[in-house]
C-alpha positions in Angstrom: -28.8 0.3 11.0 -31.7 -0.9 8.5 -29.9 -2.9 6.2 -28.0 -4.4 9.4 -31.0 -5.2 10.9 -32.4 -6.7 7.6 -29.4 -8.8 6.8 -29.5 -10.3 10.5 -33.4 -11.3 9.6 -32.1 -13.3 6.1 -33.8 -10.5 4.4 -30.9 -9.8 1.4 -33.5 -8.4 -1.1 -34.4 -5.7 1.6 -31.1 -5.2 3.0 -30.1 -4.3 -0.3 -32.7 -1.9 -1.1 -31.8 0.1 1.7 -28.0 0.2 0.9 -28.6 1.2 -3.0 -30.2 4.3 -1.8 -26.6 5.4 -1.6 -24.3 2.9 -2.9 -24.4 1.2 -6.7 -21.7 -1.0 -5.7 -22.7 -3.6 -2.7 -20.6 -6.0 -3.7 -17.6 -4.3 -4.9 -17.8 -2.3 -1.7 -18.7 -5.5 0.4 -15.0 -6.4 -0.3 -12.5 -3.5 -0.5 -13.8 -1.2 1.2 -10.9 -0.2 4.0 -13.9 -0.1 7.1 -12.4 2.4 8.9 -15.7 2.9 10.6 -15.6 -0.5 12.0 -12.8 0.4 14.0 -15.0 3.6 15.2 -17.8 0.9 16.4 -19.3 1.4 19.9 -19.7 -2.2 19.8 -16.0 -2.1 20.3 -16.0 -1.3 23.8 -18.4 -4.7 24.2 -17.1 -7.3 22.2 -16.3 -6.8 17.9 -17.8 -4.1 15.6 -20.5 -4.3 13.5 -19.5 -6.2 10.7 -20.0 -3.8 8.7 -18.6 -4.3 5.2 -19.3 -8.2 5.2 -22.6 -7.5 5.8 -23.0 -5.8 2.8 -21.0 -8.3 0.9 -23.0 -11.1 2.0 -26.4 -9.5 1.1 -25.3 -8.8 -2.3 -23.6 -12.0 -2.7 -27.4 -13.7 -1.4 -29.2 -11.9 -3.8 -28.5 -10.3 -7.4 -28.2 -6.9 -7.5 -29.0 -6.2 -10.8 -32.6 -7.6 -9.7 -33.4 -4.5 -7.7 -36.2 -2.6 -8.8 -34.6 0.7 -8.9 -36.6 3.8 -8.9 -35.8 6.8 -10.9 -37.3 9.9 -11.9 -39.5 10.5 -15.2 -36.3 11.2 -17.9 -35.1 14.8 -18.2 -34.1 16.6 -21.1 -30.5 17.0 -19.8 -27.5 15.0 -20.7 -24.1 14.6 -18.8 -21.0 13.7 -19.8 -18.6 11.7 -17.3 -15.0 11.5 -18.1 -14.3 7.5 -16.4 -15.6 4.6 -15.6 -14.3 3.9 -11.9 -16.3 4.5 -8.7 -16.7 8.1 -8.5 -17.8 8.1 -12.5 -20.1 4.7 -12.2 -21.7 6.6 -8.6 -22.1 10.0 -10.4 -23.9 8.4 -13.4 -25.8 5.7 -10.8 -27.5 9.1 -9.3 -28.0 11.3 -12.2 -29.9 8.6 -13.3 -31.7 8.2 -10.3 -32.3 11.5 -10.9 -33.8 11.5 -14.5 -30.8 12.4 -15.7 -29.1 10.2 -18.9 -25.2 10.2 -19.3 -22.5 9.2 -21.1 -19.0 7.8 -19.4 -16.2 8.4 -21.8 -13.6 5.5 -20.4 -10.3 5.9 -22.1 -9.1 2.1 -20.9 -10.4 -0.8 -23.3 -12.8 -2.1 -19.8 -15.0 0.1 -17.7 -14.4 -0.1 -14.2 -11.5 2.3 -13.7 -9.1 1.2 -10.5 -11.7 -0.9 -9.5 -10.6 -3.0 -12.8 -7.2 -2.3 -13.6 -6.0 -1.4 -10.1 -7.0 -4.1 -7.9 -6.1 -7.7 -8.8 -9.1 -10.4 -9.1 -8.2 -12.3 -5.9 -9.2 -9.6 -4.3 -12.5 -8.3 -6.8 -13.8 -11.0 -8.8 -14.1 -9.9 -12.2 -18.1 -11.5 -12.5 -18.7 -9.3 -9.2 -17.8 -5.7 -10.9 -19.2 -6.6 -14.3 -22.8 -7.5 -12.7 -22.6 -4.1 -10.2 -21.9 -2.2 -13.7 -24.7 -3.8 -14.9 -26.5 -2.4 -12.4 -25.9 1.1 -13.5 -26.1 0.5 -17.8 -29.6 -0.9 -17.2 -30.3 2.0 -16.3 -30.3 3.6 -19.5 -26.5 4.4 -18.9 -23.9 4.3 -21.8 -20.0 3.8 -21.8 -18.1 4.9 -24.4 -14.8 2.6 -23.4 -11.3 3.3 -25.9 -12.4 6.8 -25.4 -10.0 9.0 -24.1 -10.3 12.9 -22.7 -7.2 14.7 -25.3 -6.7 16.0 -28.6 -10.0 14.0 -30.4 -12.4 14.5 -27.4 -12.3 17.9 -25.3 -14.4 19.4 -22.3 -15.2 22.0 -25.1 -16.5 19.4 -27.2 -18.8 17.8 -25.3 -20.7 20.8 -23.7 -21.0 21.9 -27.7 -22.2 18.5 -28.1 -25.8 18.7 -26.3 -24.2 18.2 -22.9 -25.3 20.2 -20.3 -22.8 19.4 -17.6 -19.0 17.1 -17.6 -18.2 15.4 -14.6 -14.3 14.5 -14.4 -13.9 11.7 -12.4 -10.6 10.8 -13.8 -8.9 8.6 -11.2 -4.9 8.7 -9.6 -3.6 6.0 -12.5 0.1 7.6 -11.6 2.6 6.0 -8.7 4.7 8.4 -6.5 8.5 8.6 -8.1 11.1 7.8 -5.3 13.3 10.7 -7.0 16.5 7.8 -6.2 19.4 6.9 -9.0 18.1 3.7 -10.7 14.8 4.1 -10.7 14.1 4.2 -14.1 16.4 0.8 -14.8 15.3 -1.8 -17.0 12.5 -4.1 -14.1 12.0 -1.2 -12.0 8.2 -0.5 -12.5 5.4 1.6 -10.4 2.8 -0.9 -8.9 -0.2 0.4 -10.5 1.6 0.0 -14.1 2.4 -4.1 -12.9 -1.1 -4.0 -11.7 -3.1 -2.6 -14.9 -0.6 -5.0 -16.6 -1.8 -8.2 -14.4 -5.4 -7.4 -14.9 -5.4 -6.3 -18.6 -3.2 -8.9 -19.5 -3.8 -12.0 -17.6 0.3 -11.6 -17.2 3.8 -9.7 -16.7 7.6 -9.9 -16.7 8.5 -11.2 -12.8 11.8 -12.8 -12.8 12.2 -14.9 -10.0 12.9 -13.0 -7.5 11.3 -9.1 -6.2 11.2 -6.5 -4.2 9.0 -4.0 -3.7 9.3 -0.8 -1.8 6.1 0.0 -0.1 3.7 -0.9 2.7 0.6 0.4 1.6 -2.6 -2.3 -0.4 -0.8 -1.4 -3.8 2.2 -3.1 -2.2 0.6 -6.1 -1.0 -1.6 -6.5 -4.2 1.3 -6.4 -6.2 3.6 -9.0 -3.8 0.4 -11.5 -4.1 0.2 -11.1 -7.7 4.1 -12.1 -8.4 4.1 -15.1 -6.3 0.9 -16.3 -8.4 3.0 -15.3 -11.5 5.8 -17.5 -10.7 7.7 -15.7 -8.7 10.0 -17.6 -6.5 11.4 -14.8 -3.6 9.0 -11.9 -2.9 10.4 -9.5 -0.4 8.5 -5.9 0.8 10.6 -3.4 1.6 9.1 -0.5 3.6 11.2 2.2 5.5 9.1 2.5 9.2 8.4 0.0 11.5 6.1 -3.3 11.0 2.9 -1.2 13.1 3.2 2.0 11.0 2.4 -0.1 7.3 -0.4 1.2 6.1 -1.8 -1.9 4.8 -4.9 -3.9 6.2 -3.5 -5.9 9.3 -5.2 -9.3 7.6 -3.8 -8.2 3.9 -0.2 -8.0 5.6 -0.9 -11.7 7.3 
């Protein structure tokens, strides 16, 4: 309730503070986040929840971040190694740090961020908003190694031989679930994610003008607003239950 409290006040700086003692990412989290606790709120049974995730938004949109005196433990000897760059990698290295503890995040895409870059498009997450919340966490004293892959030229092995002292794998789901039907692997059939890491690497990809996609989940919805921006002229979802069982967010599906 602090920051809440804090944030009704006009008191961002504060409102932050409190938040960062768990969560690097106020602003990245202030607009994906699926707030399944708001729909928990007592408040409920008055009027609406507790805003919960704009609040957080809004204080870290008031007031910069990455000008949050952050306190951390005299450095230790120790150094970790983190295998990528996305929110459980920037979190672990946020509190090692915290911590006195230095590491290294070994990202094998060409932009640190993970699925938080590459995963969801920048309608959604402004690209200024997760660059300056990464920030955060390199000034620090935080590296990322970006290009650099876990495989053949960089192994668990070699890291803990390497003055590591721990790895933390916090290698993300970059893989879509296969329908197993015939066709599926025809010429403009593609998983969401791959469109997706396309879109946000790319600025662009191949739309045609008209496209379906089989889903109801965010990915699905992500990917339907990111053909029409691309030119698309018919955009069509496709999911097999019933309008109330998608999964997406009731206002991403409006």
């Amino acid at each position: 309730q602090g920051y809440v409290q804090m944030v009704g006040q006009g008191k961002y700086e504060e409102a932050l503070k409190i938040i960062m003692k768990d969560l690097p990412l106020p602003g990245v989290l202030g607009r994906i986040c699926p707030h399944g606790c708001e729909d928990a709120c007592r408040r409920c049974e008055v009027d609406d929840p507790v805003a919960i995730r704009d609040l957080k938004r809004l204080a870290a949109d008031q007031f910069d971040p990455r000008d949050i005196k952050i306190e951390c433990l005299p450095p230790r000897e120790e150094k970790v190694a983190i295998i990528g760059s996305g929110p459980a990698g920037l979190s672990a290295a946020y509190h090692l740090a915290r911590k006195g503890v230095l590491s290294t995040i070994f990202e094998a895409l060409p932009e640190p961020g993970g699925m938080l870059r590459v995963g969801i498009p920048d309608h959604r997450l402004p690209r200024e908003i997760l660059d300056k919340e990464i920030d955060v966490i390199t000034n620090l004293g935080v590296e990322i190694k970006t290009d650099t892959p876990l495989g053949p030229d960089l192994s668990v092995d070699d890291l803990l031989n390497n003055d590591y002292k721990a790895v933390y794998l916090a290698l993300g789901a970059h893989k879509g679930i296969e329908l197993g039907i015939p066709g599926e692997k025809a010429r403009g059939v593609r998983q969401g994610v791959d469109f997706l890491r396309e879109v946000n690497l790319k600025g662009k990809a191949e739309v045609g003008k008209k496209v379906a996609i089989i889903g109801g989940g965010n990915v699905a919805i992500d990917v339907s607003r990111s053909a029409v921006r691309l030119g698309a002229e018919e955009v069509m979802i496709l999911y097999r239950r019933t309008r109330a069982e998608m999964p997406a967010w009731e206002e991403e599906i409006q």
